[in-house]
MARLUM-489661 format. One line per field, with one value per residue (C-alpha): residue number from 1; x, y, z. Coordinates in steps of 0.2 Angstrom, whole numbers, plus 5000, padded with zeros to 4 digits. Layout:
n (NUM:...)
X (X:...)
Y (Y:...)
Z (Z:...)
//
This chain:
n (1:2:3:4:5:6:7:8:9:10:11:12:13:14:15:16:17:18:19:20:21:22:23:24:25:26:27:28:29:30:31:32:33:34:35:36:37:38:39:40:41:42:43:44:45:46:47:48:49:50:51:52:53:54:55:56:57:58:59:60:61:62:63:64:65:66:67:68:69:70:71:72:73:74:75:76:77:78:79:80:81:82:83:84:85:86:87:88:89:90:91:92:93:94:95:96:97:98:99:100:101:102:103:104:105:106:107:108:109:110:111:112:113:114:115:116:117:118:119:120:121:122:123:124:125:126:127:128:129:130:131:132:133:134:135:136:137:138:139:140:141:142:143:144:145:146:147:148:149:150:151:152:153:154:155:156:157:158:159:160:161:162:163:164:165:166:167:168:169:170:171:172:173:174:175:176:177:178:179:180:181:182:183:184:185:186:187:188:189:190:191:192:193:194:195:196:197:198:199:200:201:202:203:204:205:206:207:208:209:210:211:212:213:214:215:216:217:218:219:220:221:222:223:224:225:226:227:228:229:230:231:232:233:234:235:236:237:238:239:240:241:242:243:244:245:246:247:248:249:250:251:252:253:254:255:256:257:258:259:260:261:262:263:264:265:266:267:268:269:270:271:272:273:274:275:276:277:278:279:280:281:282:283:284:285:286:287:288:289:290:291:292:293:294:295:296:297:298:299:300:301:302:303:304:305:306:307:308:309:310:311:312:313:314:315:316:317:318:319:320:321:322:323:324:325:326:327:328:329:330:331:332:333:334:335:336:337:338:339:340:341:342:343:344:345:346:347:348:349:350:351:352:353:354:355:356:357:358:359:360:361:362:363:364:365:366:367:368:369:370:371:372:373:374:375:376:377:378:379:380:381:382:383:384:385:386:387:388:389:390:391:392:393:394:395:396:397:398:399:400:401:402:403:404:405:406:407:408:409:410:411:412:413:414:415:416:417:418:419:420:421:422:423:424:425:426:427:428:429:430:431:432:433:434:435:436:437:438:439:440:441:442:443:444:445:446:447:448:449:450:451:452:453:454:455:456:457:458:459:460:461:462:463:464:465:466:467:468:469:470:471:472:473:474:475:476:477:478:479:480:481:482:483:484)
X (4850:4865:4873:4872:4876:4894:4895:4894:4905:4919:4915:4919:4934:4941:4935:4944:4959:4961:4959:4973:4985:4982:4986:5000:5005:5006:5023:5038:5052:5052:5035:5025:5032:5026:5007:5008:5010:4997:4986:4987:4978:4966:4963:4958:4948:4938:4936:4928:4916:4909:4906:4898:4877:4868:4874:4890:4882:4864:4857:4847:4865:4872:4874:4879:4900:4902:4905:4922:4927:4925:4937:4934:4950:4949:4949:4964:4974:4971:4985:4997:5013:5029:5046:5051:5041:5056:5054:5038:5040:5055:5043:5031:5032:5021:5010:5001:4990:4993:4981:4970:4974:4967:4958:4941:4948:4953:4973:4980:4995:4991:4982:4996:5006:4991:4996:4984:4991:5006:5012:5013:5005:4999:5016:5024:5014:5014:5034:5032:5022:5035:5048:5043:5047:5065:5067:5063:5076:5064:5064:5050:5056:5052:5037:5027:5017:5005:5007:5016:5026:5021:5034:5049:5064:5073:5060:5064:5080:5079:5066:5070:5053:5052:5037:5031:5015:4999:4994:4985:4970:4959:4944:4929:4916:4899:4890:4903:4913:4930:4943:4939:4959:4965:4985:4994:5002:4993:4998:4988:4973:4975:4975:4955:4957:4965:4963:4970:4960:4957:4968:4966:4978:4993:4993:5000:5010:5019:5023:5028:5039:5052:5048:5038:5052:5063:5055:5051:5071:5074:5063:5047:5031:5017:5011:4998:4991:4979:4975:4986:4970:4966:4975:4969:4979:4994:5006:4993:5007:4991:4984:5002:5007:4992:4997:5015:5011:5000:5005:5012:4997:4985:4991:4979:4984:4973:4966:4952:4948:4932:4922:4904:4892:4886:4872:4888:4895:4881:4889:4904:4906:4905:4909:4898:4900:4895:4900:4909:4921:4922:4917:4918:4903:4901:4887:4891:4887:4869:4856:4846:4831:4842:4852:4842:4845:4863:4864:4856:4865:4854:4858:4876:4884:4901:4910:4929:4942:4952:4965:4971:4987:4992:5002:5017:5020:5001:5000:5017:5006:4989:4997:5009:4991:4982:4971:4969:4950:4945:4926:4926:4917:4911:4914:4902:4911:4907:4921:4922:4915:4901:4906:4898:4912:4917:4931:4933:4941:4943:4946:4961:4948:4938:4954:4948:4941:4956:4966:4967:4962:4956:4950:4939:4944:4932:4943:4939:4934:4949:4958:4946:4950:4947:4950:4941:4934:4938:4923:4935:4952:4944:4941:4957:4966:4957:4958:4946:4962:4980:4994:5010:5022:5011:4996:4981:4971:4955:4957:4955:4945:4931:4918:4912:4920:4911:4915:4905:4893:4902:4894:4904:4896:4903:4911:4925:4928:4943:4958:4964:4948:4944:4960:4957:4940:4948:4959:4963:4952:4939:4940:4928:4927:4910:4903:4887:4886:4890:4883:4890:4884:4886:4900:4905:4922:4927:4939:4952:4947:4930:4922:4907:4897:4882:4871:4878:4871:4877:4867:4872:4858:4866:4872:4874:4889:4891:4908:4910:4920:4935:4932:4914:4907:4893:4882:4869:4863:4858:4864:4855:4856:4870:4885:4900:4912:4922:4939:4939)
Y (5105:5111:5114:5097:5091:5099:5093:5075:5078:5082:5070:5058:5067:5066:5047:5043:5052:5043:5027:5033:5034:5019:5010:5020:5014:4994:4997:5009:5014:5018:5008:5021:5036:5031:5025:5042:5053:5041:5045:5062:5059:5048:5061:5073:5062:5056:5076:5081:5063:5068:5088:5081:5080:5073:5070:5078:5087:5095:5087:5104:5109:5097:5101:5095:5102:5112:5107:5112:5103:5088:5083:5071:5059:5062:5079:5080:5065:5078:5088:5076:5072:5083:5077:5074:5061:5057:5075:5072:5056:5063:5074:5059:5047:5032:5027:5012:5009:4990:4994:4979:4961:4946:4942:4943:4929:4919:4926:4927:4940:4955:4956:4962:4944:4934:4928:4936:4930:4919:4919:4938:4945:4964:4968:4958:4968:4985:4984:4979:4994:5005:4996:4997:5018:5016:5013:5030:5034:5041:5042:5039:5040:5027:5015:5018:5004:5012:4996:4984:4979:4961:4962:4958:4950:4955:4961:4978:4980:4976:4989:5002:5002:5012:5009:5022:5015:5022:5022:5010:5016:5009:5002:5010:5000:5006:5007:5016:5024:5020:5010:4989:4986:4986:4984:4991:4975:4974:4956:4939:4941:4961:4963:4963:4980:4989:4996:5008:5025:5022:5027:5046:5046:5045:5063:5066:5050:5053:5071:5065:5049:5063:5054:5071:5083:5071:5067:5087:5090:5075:5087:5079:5087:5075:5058:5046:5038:5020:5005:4990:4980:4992:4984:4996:5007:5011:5029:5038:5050:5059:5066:5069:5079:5090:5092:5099:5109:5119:5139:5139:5152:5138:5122:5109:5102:5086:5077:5061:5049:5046:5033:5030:5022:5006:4994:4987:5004:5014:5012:5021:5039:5051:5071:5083:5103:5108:5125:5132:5117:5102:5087:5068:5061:5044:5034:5034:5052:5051:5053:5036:5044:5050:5033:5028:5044:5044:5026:5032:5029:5044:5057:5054:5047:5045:5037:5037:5025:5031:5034:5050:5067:5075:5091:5086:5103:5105:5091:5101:5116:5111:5099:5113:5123:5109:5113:5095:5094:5076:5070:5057:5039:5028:5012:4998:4982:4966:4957:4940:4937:4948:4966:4979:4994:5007:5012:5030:5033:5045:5042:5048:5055:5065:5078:5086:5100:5108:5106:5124:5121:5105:5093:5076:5066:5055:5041:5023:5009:5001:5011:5003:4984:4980:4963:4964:4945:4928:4933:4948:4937:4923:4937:4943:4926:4922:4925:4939:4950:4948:4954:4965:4974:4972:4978:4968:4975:4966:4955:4962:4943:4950:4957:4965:4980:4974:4962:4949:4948:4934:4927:4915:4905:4904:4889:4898:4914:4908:4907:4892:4883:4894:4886:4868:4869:4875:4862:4877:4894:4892:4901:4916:4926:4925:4925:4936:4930:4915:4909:4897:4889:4876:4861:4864:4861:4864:4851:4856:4865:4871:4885:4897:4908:4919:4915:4900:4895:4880:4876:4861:4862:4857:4840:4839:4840:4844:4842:4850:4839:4842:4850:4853:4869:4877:4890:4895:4883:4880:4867:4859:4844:4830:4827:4817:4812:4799:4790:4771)
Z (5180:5170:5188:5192:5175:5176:5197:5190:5175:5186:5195:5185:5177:5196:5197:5181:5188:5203:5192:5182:5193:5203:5185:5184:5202:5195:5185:5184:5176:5156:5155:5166:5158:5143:5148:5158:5143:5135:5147:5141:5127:5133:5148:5135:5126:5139:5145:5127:5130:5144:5137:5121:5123:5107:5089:5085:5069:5068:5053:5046:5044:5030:5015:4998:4996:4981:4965:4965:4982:4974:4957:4947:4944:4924:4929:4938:4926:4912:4917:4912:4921:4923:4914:4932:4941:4951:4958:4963:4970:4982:4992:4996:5011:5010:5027:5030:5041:5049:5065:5064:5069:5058:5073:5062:5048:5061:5063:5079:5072:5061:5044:5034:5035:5029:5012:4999:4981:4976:4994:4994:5009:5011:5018:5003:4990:4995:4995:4979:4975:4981:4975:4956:4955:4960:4942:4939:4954:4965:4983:4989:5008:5020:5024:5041:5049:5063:5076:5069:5085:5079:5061:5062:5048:5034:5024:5032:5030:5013:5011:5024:5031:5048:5061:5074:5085:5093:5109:5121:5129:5144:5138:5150:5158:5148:5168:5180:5165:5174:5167:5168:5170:5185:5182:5166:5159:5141:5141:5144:5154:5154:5135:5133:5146:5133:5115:5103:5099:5081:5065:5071:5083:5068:5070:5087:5085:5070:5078:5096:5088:5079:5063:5057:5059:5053:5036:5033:5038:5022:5011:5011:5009:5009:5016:5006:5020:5017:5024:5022:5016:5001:4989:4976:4986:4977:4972:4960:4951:4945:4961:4968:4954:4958:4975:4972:4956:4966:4970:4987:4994:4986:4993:4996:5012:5010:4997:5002:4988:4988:4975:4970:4982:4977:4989:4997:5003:5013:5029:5023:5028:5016:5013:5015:5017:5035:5046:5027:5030:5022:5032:5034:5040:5047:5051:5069:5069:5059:5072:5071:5062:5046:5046:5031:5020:5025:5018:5003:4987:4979:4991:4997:4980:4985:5001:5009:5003:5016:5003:5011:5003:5017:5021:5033:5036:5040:5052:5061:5061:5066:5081:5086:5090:5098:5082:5077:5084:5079:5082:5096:5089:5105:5100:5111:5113:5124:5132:5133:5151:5145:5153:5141:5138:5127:5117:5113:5095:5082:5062:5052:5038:5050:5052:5034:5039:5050:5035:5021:5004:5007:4992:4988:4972:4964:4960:4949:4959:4956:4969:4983:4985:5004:5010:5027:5026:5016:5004:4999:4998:4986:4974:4974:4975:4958:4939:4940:4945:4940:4947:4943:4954:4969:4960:4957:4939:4934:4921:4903:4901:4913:4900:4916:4923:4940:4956:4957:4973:4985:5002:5010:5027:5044:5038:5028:5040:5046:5035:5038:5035:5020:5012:5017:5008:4992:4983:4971:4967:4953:4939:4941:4924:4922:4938:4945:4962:4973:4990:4998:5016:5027:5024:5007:4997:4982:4971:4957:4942:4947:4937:4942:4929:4933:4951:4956:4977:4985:5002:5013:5027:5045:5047:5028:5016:4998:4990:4974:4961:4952:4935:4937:4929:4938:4928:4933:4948:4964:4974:4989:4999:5001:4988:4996:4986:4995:4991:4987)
//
């Protein structure tokens, strides 16, 4: 059996091969070259899929990290700050992450343009939040956007923000395993063929782009990696002081911020200690008989921000000696004409445990602010935050430390339509929760307090008015203001 198991495994490393190279074969000049040492990667990817047989972790071997594996914040802001920040602040290159397209709020371009507060997008804002420690004259070294091909104008040179890309991989056709492409233009028709690996593939991009030996040339030791849609995400001097006051045979190569669970989070991954190594696990890794007592809030307290201190010299290192051993994630997708394939990715987070003195922080909720939907972008388009520098705080008027639960229908996903159906954002101070389905908008002035669930059933449509104050209700039904 195992004979014929590793017959069919080169088998298909041999189809996928031939594949290959007749994509390769549909272009030429600077264009192959590159897909070609692309390939590379994906070649390798796709050999450690095919070796892989069951779930990446055996579960019997979990178990809790040690106490000391995880700090919490208040622990490690006790220390206090150095005399010079700026010092600090000089070994530290900011990364963000601008992998994914607005594709699911209804954007055609990528997420970081859309406008979030003030006409501010993501891009405008964390500019901001860099920009506000050259008072203290630090250089905080330059910006990096994984695949933001797509941003362009003087925003840049004004900022000196620097971009390197990932790679493009072929998606694979779930039945035959071989690529569903058939030419290597990424463009028009061909773009559903292709994909990139996931945020883990920073790693051998940043080091193959120059860019890494560049920055540690400048002096830099250290990257704080996040994604562009945290906007909690900011330069903690906390948590870098730690990271360069440390002994030099005690440095901690790589620090993950992790936060409480709450109901809302049990799908994110979470840390655990696992083979003497510290260890992300996701829930695409839980076999399916454990997915409930991973997305327990009891058992696995914490979860990944994806708020990431890393070592540059350790990513030189561990790259130099093909040591960066990411798990693979198969992502199932379905293409538009209804072909089932997979993507095969790998996560940023999930390099923690080739990483020397690794370290989990147990930071404040504040420094986890995804926007990942509309429901996300009315919170912080409203008066429950405000906004300096970049950086959106809760508003001290909130007698609640807490978000409040919001549900938006189908109706708002996209942006565009999520706009038109507000005349201007309520006010949101005191408000628990809000659902909202069907045809609804919502006129000037409009304030929400506690539970407040507005239904209008298909073919119906309610129209909130101007200066109402809800508190407390459920609206159902028809309510149409009309013009006269």
């Amino acid at each position: 059996m195992a004979q014929f198991q590793e017959m069919m495994r080169q088998q298909l490393e041999s189809s996928m091969h031939t594949e290959l190279e007749k994509l390769l074969g549909t272009s030429t000049g600077a264009e192959k070259e590159v897909s070609r040492k692309d390939f590379e990667g994906f070649t390798n990817l796709f050999h450690r899929f095919l070796q892989v047989k069951g779930p990446s972790v055996e579960w019997v071997k979990i178990q809790r990290p040690p106490e000391d594996s995880i700090q919490p914040y208040d622990k490690i802001a006790a220390r206090g700050l150095p005399d010079s920040v700026a010092a600090c602040l000089n070994k530290l290159v900011v990364v963000k992450l601008n992998g994914g397209l607005g594709t699911s709020m209804g954007c055609k371009g990528p997420k970081s343009l859309i406008s979030v507060r003030n006409e501010n997008t993501f891009l405008d804002l964390t500019v901001q939040q860099i920009e506000v420690h050259t008072d203290l004259r630090a250089d905080i070294g330059r910006i990096f956007f994984v695949r933001c091909d797509c941003l362009e104008g003087s925003l840049f040179s004004r900022s000196k923000i620097d971009t390197f890309g990932s790679k493009m991989y072929p998606r694979i056709n779930k039945e035959s395993l071989l690529p569903v492409s058939t030419h290597l233009s990424m463009n028009g028709q061909s773009a559903e063929g292709w994909y990139p690996p996931g945020h883990g593939d920073i790693y051998a991009s940043f080091y193959n782009s120059g860019l890494l030996d560049q920055l540690i040339e400048q002096g830099k030791e250290y990257i704080f990696v996040s994604n562009i849609d945290n906007l909690g995400a900011t330069v903690d001097l906390h948590i870098l002081h730690h990271l360069v006051s440390q002994p030099n045979g005690k440095r901690c190569e790589f620090i993950m911020e992790v936060t409480d669970k709450t109901r809302a989070d049990v799908k994110g991954g979470t840390l655990i200690q696992y083979d003497g190594k510290l260890r992300l696990l996701e829930i695409a890794q839980v076999p399916k008989d454990h997915v409930d007592e991973f997305k327990s809030v009891s058992k696995f307290k914490i979860f990944n921000t994806n708020n990431l201190w890393i070592s540059l010299a350790a990513i030189k290192r561990l790259q130099e000696q093909k040591a960066m051993d990411l798990e693979i994630i198969v992502n199932p997708k379905t293409l538009d004409g209804g072909q089932n394939v997979i993507q095969l990715e790998t996560a940023v987070g999930a390099a923690i445990k080739c990483f020397d003195n690794a370290l989990g922080i147990n930071v404040p909720r504040s420094r986890f602010l995804p926007v990942k939907t509309t429901s996300d972008l009315l919170l912080v388009m409203s008066n429950l935050y405000s906004l300096d520098a970049g950086s959106l705080t809760m508003s001290p008027k909130r007698e609640f430390p807490t978000t409040p639960h919001v549900k938006l229908g189908s109706s708002f996903t996209k942006v565009q339509e999520y706009l038109i159906r507000f005349e201007s954002i309520p006010d949101m101070l005191e408000l628990d929760h809000l659902t909202v389905s069907g045809d609804v908008t919502f006129g000037k002035n409009v304030s929400l307090k506690g539970t407040v669930i507005i239904i209008a059933n298909h073919g119906d449509r309610i129209d909130i008015p101007a200066g109402s104050m809800l508190e407390n209700k459920i609206v159902s039904g028809n309510l149409r203001i009309m013009d006269h």
